[in-house]
C-alpha positions as CSV (number, residue, x, y, z in Angstrom):
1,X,18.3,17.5,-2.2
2,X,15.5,16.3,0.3
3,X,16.3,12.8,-1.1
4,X,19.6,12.7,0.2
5,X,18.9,14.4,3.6
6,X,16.1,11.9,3.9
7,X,18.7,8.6,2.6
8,X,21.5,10.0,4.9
9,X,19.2,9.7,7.7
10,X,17.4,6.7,6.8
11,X,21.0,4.7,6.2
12,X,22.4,6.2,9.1
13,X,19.1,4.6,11.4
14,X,19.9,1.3,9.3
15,X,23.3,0.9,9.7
16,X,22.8,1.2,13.6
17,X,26.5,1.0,15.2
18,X,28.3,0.4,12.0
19,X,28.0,4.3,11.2
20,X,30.1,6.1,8.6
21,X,30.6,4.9,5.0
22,X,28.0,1.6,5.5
23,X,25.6,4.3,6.2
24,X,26.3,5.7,4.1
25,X,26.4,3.3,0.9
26,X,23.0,2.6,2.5
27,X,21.2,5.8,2.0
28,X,22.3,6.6,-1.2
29,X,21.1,3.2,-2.4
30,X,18.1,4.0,-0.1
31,X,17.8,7.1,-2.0
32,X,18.6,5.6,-5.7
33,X,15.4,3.2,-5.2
34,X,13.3,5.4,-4.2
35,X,14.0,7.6,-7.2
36,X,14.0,5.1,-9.8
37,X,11.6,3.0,-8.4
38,X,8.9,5.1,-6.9
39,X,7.2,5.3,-10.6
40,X,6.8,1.5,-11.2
41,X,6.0,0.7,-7.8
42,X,2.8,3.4,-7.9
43,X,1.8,2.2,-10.8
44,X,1.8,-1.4,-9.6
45,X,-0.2,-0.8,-6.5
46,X,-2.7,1.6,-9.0
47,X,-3.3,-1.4,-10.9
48,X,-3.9,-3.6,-8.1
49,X,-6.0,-1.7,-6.1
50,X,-8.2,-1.2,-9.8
51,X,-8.1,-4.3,-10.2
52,X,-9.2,-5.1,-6.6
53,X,-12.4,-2.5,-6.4
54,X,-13.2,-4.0,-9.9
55,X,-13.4,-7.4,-8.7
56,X,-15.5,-6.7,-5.8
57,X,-17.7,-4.7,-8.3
58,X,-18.5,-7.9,-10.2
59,X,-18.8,-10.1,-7.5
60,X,-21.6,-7.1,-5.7
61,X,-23.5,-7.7,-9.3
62,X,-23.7,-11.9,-9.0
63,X,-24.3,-11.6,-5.3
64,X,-26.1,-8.6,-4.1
65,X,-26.8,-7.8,-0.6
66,X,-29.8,-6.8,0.8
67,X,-30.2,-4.7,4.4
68,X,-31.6,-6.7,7.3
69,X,-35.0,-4.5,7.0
70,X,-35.2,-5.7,3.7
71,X,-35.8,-9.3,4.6
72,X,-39.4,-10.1,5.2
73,X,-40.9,-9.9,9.0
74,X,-41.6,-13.7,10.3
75,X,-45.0,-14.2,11.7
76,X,-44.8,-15.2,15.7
77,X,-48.8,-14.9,16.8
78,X,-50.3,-17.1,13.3
């Protein structure tokens, strides 16, 4: 029920002056995405955000950085 509340109002905002059935037709397709595609679409950006903190996990094991205080002190009075 929140879906349609939520795609009424989010059709009505999209359909700016043209209000009544465009609107309409908008948020209930609004809505019919969200339901069926909310699933697939989380999963997708699961996966790629995985896939992105594992990249950078291999690419902190070839290259790894050191702190500034780590580097050694260069000599200015020899």
């Amino acid at each position: 029920m929140l879906g349609k509340i939520a795609g009424a109002m989010i059709g009505e905002k999209l359909a700016g002056r043209n209000r009544g059935v465009r609107g309409t037709l908008m948020g209930a397709g609004i809505a019919a995405v969200a339901r069926r595609g909310f699933g697939p679409l989380a999963l997708a950006l699961g996966a790629g955000w995985a896939a992105k903190k594992m990249w950078e996990k291999r690419q902190d094991r070839r290259h790894p950085h050191y702190p500034s205080s780590a580097s050694p002190a260069s000599r200015s009075g020899a």
